[in-house]
C-alpha positions as CSV (number, residue, x, y, z in Angstrom):
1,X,4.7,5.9,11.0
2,X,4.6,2.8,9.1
3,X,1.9,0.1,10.1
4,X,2.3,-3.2,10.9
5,X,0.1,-4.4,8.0
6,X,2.9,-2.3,5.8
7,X,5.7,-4.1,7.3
8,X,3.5,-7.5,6.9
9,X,3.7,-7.3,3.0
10,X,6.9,-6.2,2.8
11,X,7.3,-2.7,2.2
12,X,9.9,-1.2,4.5
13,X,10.1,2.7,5.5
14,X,13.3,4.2,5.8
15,X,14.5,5.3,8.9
16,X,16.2,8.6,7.6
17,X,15.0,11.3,9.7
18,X,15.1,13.6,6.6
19,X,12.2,12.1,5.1
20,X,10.4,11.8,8.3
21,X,7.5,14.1,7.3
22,X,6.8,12.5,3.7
23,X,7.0,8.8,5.4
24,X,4.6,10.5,8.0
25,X,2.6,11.7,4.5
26,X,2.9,8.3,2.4
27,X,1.2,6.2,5.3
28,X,-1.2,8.2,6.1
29,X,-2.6,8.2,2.9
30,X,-2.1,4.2,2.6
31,X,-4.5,4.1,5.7
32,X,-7.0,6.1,4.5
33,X,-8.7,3.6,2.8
34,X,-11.0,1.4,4.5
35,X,-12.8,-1.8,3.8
36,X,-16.4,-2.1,4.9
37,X,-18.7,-4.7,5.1
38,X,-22.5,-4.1,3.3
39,X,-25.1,-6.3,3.9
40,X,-28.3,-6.8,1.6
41,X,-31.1,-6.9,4.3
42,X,-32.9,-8.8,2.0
43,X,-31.2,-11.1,0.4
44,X,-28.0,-11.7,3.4
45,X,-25.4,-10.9,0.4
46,X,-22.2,-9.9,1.5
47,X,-20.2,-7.6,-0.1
48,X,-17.3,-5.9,0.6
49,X,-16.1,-2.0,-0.8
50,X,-13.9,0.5,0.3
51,X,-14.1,3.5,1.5
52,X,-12.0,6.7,1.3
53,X,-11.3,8.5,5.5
54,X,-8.8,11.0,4.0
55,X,-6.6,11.7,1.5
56,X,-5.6,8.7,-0.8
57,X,-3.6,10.0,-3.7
58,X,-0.2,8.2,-2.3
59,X,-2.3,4.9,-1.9
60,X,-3.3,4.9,-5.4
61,X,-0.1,5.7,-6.5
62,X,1.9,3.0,-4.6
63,X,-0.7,0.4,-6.1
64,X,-0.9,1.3,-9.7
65,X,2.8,1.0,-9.3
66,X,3.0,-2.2,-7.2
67,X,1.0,-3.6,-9.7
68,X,2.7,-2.4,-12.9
69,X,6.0,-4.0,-10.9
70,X,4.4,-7.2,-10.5
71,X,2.7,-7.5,-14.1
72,X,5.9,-6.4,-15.8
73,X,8.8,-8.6,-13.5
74,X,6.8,-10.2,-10.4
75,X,7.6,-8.5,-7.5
76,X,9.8,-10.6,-6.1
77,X,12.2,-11.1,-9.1
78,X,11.5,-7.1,-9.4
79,X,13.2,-6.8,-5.7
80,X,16.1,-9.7,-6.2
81,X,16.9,-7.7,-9.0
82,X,17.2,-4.5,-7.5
83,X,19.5,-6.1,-4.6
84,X,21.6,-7.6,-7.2
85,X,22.4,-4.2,-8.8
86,X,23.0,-2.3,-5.9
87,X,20.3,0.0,-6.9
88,X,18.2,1.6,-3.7
């Protein structure tokens, strides 16, 4: 089940019915994180943290990576790169 905010930034699932279950697995941990509103009664400040629902350890994973993509290459050329060799 991938989400439509998934989709949104570009990351694609694939469709092969072998890895079903771990695609199942992957974004259910990318949704168990949840941002929350907290206001200060006092003062009106607005902050906003997340919170964990379930188990995260794919999420984390995915975003240290992401991340380490995009600092290293950019994520685009990272991806244009990747088409261009013919690598999955």
């Amino acid at each position: 089940m991938c989400t439509n905010n998934h989709l949104k930034h570009g990351v694609t699932c694939p469709g092969d019915g072998r890895l079903a279950p771990l695609i199942e697995e992957f974004a259910a941990h990318l949704s168990a994180d949840a941002k929350v509103l907290d206001v200060d009664k006092e003062t009106g400040i607005q902050k906003y943290r997340y919170v964990k629902t379930g188990t995260n350890h794919y999420s984390f994973a995915f975003t240290y990576a992401w991340m380490a993509v995009n600092a290293c290459f950019g994520g685009r050329g990272f991806l244009r790169y990747l088409a261009r060799s013919g690598r999955p």
